[in-house]
KOLMI-258561 format. One record per residue: residue number from 0; residue in three letters; chain; x, y, z of N, C-alpha, C in turn. Coordinates in pm, whole numbers, always signed. Layout:
# residues N
+-----+------+------+--------+--------+--------+--------+--------+--------+--------+--------+--------+
: pos : code : unit :   n.c1 :   n.c2 :   n.c3 :  ca.c1 :  ca.c2 :  ca.c3 :   c.c1 :   c.c2 :   c.c3 :
+-----+------+------+--------+--------+--------+--------+--------+--------+--------+--------+--------+
: NUM :  ALA :    A :      X :      Y :      Z :      X :      Y :      Z :      X :      Y :      Z :
...
+-----+------+------+--------+--------+--------+--------+--------+--------+--------+--------+--------+
# end
This chain:
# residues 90
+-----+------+------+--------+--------+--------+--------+--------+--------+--------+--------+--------+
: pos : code : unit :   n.c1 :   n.c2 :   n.c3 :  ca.c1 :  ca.c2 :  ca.c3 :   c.c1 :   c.c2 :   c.c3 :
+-----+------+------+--------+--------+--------+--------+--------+--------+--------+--------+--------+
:   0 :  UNK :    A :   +638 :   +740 :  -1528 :   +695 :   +819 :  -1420 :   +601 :   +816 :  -1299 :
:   1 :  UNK :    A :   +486 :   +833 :  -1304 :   +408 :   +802 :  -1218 :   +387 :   +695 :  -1149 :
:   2 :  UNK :    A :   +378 :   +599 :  -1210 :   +408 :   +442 :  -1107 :   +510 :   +443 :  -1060 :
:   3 :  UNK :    A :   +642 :   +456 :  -1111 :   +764 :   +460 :  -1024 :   +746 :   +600 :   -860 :
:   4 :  UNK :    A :   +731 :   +694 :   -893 :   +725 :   +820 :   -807 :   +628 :   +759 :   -739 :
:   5 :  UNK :    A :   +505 :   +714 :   -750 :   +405 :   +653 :   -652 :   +424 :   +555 :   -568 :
:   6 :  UNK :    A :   +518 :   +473 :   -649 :   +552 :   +331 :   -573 :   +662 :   +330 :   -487 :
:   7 :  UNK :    A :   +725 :   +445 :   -533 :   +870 :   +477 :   -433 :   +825 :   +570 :   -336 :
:   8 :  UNK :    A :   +719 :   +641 :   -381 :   +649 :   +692 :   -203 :   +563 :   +606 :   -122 :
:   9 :  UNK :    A :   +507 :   +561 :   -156 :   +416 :   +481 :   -100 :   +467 :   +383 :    -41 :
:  10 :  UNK :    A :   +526 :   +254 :    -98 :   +522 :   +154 :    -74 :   +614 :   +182 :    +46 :
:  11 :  UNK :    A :   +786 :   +193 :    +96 :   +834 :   +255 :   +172 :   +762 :   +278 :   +299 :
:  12 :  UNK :    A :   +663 :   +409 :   +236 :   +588 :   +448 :   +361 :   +542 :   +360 :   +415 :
:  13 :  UNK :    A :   +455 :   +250 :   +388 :   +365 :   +152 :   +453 :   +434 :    +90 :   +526 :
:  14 :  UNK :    A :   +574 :    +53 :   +491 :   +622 :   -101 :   +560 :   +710 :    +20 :   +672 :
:  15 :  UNK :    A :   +670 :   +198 :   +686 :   +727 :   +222 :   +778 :   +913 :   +268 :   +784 :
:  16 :  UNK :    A :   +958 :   +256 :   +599 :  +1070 :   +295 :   +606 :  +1144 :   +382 :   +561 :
:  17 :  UNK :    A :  +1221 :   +440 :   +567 :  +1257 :   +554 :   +475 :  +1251 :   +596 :   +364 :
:  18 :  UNK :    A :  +1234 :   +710 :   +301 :  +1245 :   +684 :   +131 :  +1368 :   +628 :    +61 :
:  19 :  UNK :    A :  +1370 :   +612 :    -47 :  +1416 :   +585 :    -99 :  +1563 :   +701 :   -199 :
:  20 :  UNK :    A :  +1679 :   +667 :   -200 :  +1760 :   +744 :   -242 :  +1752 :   +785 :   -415 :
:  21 :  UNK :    A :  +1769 :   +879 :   -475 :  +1725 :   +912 :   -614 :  +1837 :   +826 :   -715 :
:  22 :  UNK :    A :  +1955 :   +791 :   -650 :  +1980 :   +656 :   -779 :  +1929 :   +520 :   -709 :
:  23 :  UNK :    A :  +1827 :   +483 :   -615 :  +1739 :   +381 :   -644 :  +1619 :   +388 :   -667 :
:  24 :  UNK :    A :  +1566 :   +491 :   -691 :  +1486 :   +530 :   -762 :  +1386 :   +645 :   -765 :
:  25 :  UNK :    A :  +1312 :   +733 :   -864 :  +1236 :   +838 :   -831 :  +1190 :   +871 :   -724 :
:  26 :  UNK :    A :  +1195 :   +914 :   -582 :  +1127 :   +936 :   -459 :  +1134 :  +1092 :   -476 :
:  27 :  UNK :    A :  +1065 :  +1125 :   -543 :  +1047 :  +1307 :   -553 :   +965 :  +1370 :   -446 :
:  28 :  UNK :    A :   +888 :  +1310 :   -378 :   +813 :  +1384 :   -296 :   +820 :  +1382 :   -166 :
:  29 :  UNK :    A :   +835 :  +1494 :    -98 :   +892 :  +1532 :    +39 :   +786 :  +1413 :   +125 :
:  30 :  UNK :    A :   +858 :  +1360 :   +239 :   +766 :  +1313 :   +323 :   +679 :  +1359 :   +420 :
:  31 :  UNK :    A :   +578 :  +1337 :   +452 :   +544 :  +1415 :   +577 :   +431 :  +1352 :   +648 :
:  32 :  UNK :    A :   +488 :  +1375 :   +774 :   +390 :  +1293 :   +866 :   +271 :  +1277 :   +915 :
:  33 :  UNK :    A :   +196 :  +1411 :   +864 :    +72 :  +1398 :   +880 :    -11 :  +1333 :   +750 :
:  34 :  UNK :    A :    +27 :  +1335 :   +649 :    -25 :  +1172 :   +576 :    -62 :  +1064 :   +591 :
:  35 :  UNK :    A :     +0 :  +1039 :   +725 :    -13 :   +883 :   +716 :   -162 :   +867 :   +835 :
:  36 :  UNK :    A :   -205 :  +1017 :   +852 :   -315 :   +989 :   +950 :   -458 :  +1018 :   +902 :
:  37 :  UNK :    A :   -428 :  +1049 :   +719 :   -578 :  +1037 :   +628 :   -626 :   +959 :   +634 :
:  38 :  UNK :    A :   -749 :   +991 :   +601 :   -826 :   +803 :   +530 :   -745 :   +768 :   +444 :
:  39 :  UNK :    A :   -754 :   +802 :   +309 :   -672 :   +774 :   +236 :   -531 :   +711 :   +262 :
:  40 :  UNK :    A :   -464 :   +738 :   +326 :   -355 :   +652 :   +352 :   -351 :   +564 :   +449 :
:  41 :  UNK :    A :   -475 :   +530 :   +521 :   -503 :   +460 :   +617 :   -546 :   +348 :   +509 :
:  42 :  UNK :    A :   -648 :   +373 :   +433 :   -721 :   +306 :   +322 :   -626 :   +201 :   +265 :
:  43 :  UNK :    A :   -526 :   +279 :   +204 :   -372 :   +174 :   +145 :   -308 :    +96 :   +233 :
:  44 :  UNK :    A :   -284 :   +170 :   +339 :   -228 :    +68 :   +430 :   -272 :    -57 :   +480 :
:  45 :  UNK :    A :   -421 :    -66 :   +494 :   -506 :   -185 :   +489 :   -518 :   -281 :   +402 :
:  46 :  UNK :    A :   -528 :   -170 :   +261 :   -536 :   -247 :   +115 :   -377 :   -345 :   +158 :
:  47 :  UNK :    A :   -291 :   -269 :   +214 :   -142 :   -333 :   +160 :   -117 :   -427 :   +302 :
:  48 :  UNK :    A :   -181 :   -431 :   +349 :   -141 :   -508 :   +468 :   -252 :   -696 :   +420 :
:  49 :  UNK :    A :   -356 :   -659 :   +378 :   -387 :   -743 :   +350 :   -332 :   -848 :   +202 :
:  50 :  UNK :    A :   -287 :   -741 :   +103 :   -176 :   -773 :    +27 :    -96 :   -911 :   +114 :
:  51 :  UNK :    A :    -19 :   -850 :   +196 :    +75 :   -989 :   +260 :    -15 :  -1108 :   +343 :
:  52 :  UNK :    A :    -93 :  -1066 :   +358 :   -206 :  -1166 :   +442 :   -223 :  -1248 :   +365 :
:  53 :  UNK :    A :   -337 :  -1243 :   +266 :   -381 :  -1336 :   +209 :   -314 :  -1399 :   +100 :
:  54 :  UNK :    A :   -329 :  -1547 :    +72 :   -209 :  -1577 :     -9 :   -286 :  -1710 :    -64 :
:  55 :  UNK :    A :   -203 :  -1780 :   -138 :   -285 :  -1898 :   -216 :   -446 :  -1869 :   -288 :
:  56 :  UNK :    A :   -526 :  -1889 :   -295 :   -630 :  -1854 :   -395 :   -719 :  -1723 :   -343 :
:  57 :  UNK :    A :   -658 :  -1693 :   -248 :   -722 :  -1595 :   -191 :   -584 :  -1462 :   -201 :
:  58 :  UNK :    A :   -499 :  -1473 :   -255 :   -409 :  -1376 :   -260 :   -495 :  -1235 :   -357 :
:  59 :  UNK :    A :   -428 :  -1127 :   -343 :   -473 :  -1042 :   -399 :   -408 :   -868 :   -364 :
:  60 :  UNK :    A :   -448 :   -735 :   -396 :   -400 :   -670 :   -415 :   -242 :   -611 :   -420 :
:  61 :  UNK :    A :   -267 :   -666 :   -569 :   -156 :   -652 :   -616 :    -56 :   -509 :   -660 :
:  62 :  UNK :    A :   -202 :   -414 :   -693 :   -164 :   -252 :   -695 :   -155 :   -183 :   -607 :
:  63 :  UNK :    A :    -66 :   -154 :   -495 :    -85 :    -44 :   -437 :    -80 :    +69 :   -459 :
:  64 :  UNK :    A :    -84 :   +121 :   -575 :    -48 :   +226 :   -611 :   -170 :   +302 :   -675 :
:  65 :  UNK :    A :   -206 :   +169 :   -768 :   -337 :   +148 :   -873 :   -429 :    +75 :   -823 :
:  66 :  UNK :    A :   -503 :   +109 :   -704 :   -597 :    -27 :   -618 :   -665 :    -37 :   -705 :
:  67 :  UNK :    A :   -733 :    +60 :   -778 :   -860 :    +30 :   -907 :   -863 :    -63 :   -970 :
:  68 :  UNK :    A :   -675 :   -151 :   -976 :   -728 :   -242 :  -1098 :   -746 :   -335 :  -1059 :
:  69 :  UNK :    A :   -693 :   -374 :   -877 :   -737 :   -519 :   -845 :   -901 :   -526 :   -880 :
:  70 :  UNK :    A :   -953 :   -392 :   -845 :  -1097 :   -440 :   -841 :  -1117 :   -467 :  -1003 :
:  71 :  UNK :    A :  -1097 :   -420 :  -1095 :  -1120 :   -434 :  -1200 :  -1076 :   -602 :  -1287 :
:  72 :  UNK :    A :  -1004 :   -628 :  -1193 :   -911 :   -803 :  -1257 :  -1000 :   -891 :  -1135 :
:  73 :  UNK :    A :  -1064 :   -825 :  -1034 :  -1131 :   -966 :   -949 :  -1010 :   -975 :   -838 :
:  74 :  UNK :    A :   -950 :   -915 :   -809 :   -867 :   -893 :   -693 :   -831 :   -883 :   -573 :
:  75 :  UNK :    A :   -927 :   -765 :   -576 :   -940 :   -695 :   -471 :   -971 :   -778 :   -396 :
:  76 :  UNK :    A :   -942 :   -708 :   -247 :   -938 :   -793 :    -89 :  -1000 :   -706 :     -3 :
:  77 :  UNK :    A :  -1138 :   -773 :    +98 :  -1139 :   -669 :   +213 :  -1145 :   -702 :   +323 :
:  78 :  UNK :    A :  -1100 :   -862 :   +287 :  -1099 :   -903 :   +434 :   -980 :  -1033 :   +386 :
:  79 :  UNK :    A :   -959 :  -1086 :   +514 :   -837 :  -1201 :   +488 :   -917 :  -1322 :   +592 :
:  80 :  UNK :    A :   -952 :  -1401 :   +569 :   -998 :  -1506 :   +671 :   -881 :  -1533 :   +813 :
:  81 :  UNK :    A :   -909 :  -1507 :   +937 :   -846 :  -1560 :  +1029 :   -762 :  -1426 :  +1089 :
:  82 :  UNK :    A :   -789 :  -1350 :   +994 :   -668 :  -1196 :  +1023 :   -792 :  -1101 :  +1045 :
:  83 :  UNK :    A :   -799 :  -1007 :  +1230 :   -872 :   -856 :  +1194 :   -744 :   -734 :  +1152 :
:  84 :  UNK :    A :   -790 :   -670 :  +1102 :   -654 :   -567 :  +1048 :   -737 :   -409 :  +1133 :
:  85 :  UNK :    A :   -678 :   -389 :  +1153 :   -719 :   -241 :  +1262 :   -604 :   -151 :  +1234 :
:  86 :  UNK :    A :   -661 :    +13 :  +1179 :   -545 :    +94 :  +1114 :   -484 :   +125 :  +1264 :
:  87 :  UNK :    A :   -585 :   +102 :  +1357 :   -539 :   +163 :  +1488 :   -363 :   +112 :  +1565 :
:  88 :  UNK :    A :   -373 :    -10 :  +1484 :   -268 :    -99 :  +1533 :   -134 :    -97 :  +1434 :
:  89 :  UNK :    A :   -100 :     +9 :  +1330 :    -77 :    +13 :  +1237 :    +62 :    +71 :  +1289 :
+-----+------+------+--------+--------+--------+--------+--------+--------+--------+--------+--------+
# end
């Protein structure tokens, strides 16, 4: 239940779009707009922006939900060659 409820808030949020309706899936938690101006959700949004960046042997974070485990599988990303990522521009 938790990966679904996490991934149906989150992910949404990042790419900027609405939630999600409850027969497509768990989105239990109210939205709100001052979230998206934490670290923390600044943090993901980077994690997830570089997600689509990098690709071929350099691809990587694959959890947005669970960043812990890219780092834990060798994953993790904090930079993308050729891309600056700025939350400012977000």
């Amino acid at each position: 239940v938790y990966m679904n409820v996490a991934w149906n808030y989150v992910h949404p949020t990042l790419h900027l779009q609405p939630g999600l309706d409850l027969s497509d899936g768990l989105d239990l938690i109210p939205r709100q707009k001052w979230i998206t101006n934490t670290a923390y959700y600044n943090w993901l949004w980077k994690n997830h922006v570089y997600h689509h960046l990098c690709v071929g042997n350099n691809s990587g974070n694959f959890n947005v939900t669970l960043p812990a485990a890219d780092w834990l599988f060798g994953t993790y990303r904090t930079k993308c060659d050729g891309y600056k990522v700025d939350v400012k521009t977000k």
